[in-house]
Steps between C-alpha positions, in 0.01 A plus 500: 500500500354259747822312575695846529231540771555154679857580514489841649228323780696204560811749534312733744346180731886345483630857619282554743477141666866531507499851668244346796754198520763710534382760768484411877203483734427861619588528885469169538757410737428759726232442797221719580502604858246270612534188267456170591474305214518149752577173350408379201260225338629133421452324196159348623352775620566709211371256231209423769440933472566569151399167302270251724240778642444650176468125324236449790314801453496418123302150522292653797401751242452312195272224709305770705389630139485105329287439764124664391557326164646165664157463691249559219615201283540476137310653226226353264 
């Protein structure tokens, strides 16, 4: 019973996946009165916004809370 079950899931995701593959953006191509989207990011900027902030808020985290125990020295 269990891989009769797998089957009919893996069948559904596969269906489905290939029905949102399949179907186009909803009024996508058509501007709002009023848009300006302006011009886009570069390949720096957007790794520098989506990758090297977050990294850098990361170890500013982690050391901000390393720190208390960093100061009172090891254990007896």
């Amino acid at each position: 019973m269990d891989k009769r079950n797998a089957l009919r899931a893996g069948a559904v995701t596969a269906a489905a996946t290939l029905m949102m593959l399949m179907s186009s953006p909803a009024m996508a191509l058509t501007r709002d009165d009023g848009d300006d989207p302006g011009k886009g990011l570069s390949l720096a900027q957007t790794l520098g916004l989506y990758v090297g902030i977050p990294l850098v808020l990361f170890v500013l985290i982690t050391g901000l809370v390393m720190l208390p125990s960093l100061g009172k020295g090891k254990k007896k």
